[in-house]
C-alpha positions as CSV (number, residue, x, y, z in Angstrom):
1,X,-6.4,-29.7,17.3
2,X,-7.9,-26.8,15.0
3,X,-9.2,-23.5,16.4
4,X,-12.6,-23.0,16.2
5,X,-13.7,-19.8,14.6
6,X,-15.1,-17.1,16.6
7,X,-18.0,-15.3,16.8
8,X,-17.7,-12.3,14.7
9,X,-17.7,-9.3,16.4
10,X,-18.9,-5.8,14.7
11,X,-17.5,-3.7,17.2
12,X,-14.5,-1.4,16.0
13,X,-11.2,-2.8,17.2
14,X,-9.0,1.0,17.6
15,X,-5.6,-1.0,16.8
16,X,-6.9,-0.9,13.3
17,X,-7.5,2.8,12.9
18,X,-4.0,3.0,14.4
19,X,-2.7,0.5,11.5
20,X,-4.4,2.2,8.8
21,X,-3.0,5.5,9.8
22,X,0.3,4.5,10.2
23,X,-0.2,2.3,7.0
24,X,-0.8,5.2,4.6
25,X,2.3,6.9,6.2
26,X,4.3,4.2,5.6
27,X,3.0,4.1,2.1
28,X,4.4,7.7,1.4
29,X,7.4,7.0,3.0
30,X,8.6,4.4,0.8
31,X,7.5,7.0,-2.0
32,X,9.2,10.0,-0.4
33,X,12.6,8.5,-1.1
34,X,13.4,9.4,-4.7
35,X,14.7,13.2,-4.4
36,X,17.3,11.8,-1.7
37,X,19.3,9.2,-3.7
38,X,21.9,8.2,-4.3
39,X,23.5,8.5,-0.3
40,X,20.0,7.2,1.0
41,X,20.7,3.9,3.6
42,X,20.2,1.5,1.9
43,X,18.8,-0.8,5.0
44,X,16.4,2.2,6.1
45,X,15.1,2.2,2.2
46,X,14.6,-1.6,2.4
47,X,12.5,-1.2,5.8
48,X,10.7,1.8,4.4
49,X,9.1,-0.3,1.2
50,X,7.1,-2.9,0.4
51,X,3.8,-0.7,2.8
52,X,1.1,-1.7,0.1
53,X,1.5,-5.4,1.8
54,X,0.6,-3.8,5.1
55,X,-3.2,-2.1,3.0
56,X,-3.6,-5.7,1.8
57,X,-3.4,-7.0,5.1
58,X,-6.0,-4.3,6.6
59,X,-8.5,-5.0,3.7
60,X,-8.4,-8.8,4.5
61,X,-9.4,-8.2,8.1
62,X,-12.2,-6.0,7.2
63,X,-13.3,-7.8,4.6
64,X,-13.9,-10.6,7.2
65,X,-14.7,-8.4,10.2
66,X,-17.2,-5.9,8.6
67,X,-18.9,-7.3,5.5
68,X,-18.9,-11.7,6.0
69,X,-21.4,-11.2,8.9
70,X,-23.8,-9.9,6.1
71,X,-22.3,-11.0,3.3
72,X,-24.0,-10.0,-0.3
73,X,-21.5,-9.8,-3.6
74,X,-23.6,-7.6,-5.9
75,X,-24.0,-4.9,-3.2
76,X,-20.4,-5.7,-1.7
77,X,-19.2,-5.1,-5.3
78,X,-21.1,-1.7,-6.1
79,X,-19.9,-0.3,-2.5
80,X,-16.4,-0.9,-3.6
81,X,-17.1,0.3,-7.5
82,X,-18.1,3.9,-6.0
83,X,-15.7,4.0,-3.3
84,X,-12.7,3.3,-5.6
85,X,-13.2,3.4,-9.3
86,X,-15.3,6.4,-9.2
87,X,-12.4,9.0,-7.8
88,X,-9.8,6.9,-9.4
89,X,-11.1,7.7,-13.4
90,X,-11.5,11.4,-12.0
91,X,-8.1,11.6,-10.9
92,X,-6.6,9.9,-13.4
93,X,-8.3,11.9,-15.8
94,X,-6.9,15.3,-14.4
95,X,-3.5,13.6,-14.0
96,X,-3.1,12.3,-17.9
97,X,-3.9,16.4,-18.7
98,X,-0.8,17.5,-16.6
99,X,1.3,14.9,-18.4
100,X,0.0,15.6,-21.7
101,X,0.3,19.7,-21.1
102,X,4.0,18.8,-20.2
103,X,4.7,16.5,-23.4
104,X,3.5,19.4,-25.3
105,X,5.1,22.1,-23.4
106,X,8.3,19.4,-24.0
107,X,7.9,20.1,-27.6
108,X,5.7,17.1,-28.9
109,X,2.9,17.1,-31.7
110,X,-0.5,16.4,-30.8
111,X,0.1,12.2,-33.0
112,X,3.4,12.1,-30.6
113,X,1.1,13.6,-27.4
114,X,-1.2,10.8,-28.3
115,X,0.7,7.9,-28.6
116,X,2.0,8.8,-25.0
117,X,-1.2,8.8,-23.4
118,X,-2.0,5.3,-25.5
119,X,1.3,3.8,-23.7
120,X,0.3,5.3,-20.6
121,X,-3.5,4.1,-20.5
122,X,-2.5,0.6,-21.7
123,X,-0.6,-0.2,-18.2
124,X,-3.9,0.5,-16.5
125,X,-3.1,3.2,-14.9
126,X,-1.7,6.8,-15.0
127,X,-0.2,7.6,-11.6
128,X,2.3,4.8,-10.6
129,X,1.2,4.3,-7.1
130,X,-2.6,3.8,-8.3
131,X,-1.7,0.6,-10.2
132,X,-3.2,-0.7,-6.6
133,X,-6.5,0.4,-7.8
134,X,-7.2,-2.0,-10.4
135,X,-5.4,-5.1,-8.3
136,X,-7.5,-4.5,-5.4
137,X,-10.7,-4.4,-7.2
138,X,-9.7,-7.6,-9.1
139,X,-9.1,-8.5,-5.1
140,X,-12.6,-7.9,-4.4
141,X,-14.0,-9.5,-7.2
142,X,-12.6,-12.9,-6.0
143,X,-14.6,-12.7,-2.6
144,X,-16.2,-15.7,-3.2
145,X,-13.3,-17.7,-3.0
146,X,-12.2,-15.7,0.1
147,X,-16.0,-16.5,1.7
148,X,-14.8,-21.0,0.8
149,X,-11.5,-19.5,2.7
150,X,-13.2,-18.5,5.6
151,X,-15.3,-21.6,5.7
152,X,-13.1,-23.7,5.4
153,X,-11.2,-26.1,8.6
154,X,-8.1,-23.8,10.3
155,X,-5.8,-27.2,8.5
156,X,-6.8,-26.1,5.1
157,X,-6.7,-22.2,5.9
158,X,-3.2,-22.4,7.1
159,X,-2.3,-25.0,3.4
160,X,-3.9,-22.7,1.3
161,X,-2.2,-20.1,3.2
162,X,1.6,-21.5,2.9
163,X,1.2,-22.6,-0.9
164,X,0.4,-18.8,-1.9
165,X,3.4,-17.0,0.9
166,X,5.6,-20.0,-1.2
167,X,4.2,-19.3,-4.6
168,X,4.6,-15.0,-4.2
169,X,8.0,-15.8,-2.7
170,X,8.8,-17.1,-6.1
171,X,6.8,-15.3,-8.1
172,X,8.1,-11.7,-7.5
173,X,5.5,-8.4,-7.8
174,X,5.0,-7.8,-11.9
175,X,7.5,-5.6,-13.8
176,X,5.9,-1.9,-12.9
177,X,3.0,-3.4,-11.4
178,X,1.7,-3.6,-14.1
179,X,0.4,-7.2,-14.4
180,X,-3.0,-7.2,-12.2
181,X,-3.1,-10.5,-12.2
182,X,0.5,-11.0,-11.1
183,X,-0.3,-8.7,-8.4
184,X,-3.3,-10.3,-7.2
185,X,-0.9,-13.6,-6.5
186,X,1.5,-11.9,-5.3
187,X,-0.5,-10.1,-2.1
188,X,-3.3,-13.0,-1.4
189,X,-1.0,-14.0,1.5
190,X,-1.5,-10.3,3.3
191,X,-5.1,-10.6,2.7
192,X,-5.5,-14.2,3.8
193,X,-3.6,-13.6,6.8
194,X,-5.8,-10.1,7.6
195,X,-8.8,-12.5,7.2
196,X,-7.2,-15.2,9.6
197,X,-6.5,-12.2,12.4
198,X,-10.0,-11.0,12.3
199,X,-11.4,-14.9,12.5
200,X,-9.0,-15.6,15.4
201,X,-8.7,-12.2,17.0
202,X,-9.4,-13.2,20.6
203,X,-7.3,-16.3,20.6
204,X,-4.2,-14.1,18.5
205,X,-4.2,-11.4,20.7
206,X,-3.0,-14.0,23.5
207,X,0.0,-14.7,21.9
208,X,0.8,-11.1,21.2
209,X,4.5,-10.7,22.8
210,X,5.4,-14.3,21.3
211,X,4.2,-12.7,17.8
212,X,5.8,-9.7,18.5
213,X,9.0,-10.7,19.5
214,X,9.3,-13.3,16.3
215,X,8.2,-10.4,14.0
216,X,10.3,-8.3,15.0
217,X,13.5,-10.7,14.6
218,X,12.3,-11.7,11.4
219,X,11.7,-8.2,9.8
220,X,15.6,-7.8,10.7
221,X,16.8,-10.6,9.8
222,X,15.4,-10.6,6.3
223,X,16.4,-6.5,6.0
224,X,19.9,-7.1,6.7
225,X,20.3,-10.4,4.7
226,X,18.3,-8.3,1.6
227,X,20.7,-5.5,2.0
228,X,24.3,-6.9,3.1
229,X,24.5,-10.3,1.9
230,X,22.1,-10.4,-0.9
231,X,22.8,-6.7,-2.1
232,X,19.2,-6.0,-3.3
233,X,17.6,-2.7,-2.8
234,X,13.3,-2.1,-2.9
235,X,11.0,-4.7,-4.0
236,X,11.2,-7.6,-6.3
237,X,10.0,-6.9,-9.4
238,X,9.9,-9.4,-12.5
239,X,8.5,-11.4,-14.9
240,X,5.8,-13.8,-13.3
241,X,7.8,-17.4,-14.8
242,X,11.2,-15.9,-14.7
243,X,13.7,-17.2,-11.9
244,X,15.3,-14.7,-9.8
245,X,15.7,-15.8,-6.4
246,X,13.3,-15.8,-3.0
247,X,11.8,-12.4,-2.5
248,X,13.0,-11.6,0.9
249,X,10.8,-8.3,0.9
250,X,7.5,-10.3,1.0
251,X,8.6,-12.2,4.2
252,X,9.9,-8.8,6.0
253,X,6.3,-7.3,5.0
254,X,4.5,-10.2,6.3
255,X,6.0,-10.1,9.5
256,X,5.7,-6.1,9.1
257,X,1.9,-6.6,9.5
258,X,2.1,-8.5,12.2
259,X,4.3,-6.6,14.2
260,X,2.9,-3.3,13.3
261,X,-0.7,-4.8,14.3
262,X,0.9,-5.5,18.1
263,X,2.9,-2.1,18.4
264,X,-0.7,-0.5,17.6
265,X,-1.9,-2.2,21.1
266,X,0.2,0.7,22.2
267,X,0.1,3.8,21.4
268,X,-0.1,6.4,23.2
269,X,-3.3,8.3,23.8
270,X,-1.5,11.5,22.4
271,X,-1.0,9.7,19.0
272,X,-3.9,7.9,19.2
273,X,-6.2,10.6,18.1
274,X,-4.1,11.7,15.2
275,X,-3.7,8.0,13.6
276,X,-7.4,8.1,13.5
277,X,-7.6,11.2,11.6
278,X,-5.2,9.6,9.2
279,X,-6.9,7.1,8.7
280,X,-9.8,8.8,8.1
281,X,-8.0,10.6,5.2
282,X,-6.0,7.3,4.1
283,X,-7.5,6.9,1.1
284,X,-7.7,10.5,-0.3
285,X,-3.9,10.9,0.7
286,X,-3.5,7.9,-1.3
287,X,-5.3,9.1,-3.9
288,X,-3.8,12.4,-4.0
289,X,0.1,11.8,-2.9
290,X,1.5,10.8,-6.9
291,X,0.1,14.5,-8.0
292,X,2.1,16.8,-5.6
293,X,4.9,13.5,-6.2
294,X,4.5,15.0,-9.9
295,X,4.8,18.9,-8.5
296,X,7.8,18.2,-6.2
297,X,9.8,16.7,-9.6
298,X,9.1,19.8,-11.5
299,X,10.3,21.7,-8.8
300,X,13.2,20.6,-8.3
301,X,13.8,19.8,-11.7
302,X,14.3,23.7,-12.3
303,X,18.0,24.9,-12.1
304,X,17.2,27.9,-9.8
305,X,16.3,25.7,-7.1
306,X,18.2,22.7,-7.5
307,X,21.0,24.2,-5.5
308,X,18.9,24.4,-2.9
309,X,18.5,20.5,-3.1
310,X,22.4,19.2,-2.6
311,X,21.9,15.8,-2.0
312,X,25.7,15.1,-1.4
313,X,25.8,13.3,2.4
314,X,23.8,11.3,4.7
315,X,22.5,14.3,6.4
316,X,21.2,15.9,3.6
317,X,19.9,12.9,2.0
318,X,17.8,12.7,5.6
319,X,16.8,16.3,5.6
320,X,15.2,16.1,1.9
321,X,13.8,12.5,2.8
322,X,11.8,14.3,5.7
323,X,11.1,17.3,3.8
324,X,9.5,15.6,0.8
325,X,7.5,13.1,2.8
326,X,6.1,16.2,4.9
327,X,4.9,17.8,2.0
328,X,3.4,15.2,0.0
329,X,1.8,13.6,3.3
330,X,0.4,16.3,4.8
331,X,0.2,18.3,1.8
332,X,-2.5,15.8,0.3
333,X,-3.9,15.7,3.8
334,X,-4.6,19.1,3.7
335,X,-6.0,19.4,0.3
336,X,-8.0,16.3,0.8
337,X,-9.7,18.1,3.4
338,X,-10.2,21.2,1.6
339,X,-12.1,19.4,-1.1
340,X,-14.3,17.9,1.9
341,X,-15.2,21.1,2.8
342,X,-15.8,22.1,-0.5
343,X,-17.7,19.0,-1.9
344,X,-18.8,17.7,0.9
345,X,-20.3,14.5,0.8
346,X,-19.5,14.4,-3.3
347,X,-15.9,14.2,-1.8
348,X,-15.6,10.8,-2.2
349,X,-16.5,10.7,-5.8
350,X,-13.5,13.2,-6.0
351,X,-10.9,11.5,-3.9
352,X,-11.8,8.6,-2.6
């Protein structure tokens, strides 16, 4: 017997602002990790990736909780154009002048400066993390195939459901995200399932230990299989028709979302008002994070302060890990609020 869906509710559910706060940081995490190889655990690495699953997951839910009630596709569409595209052709804009000033400053010509920034531009984007810019939008664009989803019988939700986990469990994230189309295969599960927890909330949230509990096994399960037994370190990356094996970082993910969705039911009201700032900020840390990833390579690419960078044992492989996600996290927190400040509400042309 099917569930039938619920009345949609417009109030804010607070869990979310949690998730999205605590999905940006785990976003930066997984990018915080590359001054503090090689010694890094590998499990801890492994648990640490894979957070753009968890964003998916939170734009499913709203997409179904905030703008289905009142659905309309052109306006849905331009919302989304000026809240995304906009900051991210400013930012990549400034970002292809650093690289450019430092292929020069690296001795290039101005043909040999060029070509670069043609190789760069052709992947779609110039800062790796905002490939997600340009998958998300192709995302959006799809809505109304996600509006059939949401209309359609719970049987059908759950087959169409299953037959894209199976398909992205095979079909691996694209060789340096690169392939938007690839990509947008690959995370339709997290956004199917964020619309199927906003349709079935109230009946969901009953089953919350049970989902939980099960999560929770599962994420370890699938870390410790991924790193001990099948030896593989980060996300899957390949070729869309090329056989490689199951991608065991999509299930961990999946069940990530889930079980970071119940730990949100409880936080404590001391964290609860910081998440909420975060999340505020999500996007502009998002937006900002790859350029002060940029700064921290030059850094400690110079040899007066490499020394100061030993990367030689667990410990200090811990100490750099914290050190570099502090300043990149709260370091594009922190300029993202200057620019508020200064730009006010032309902020969010500027980052997001």
């Amino acid at each position: 017997m099917s569930l039938p869906p619920v009345t949609i509710r417009r109030e804010r559910i607070a869990e979310f602002d949690y998730l999205r706060g605590m999905a940006i940081a785990m976003i930066v995490l997984g990018h915080s990790i590359f001054l503090a190889q090689p010694v890094f655990p590998a499990l801890l690495e492994n648990v640490l990736r894979g957070g753009t699953g968890l964003f998916v997951f939170i734009s499913g839910f709203f997409f179904h909780h905030v703008f289905y009630p009142r659905f309309d596709y052109t306006q849905f569409i331009a919302k989304k154009a000026s809240a995304l595209l906009i900051p991210f052709l400013i930012i990549s804009a400034f970002a292809l002048l650093i690289r450019m000033f430092g292929w020069w400053q690296d001795g290039l010509n101005w043909q040999e400066n060029l070509l670069n920034a043609w190789y760069t531009l052709r992947n779609g984007y110039i800062l790796y993390p905002h490939w997600y810019i340009p998958f998300i939008f192709l995302t959006f664009l799809c809505s109304p195939l996600h509006l059939l989803y949401i209309r359609a019988h719970l049987s059908v939700q759950i087959i169409v459901f299953a037959a894209f986990s199976l398909i992205a469990l095979l079909i691996h994230r694209p060789q340096s995200n690169s392939n938007f189309l690839q990509s947008l295969i690959y995370f339709t599960p997290y956004y199917l399932l964020g619309i199927l927890f906003s349709q079935y909330e109230p009946q969901l949230r009953r089953w919350h230990w049970p989902l939980l509990v099960v999560s929770m096994l599962v994420i370890a399960t699938t870390a410790i299989v991924q790193t001990y037994i099948w030896k593989h370190i980060g996300n899957y990356h390949k070729a869309a028709f090329v056989y490689e094996g199951w991608d065991l970082q999509f299930i961990q993910v999946l069940f990530g979302c889930i079980a970071m969705l119940a730990l949100c039911r409880h936080i404590r009201p001391w964290l609860q008002q910081h998440l909420c700032w975060l999340a505020d900020l999500s996007f502009p840390i998002f937006f900002i994070h790859p350029l002060v990833t940029i700064a921290l390579e030059n850094l400690v690419a110079m040899e007066a302060i490499e020394p100061f960078f030993p990367v030689s044992s667990l410990g200090t492989s811990l100490l750099v890990f914290i050190a570099v996600f502090l300043v990149q996290f709260y370091g594009s927190a922190g300029f993202a609020v200057l620019v508020r400040k200064i730009a006010k509400r032309n902020s969010r042309f500027i980052v997001g």
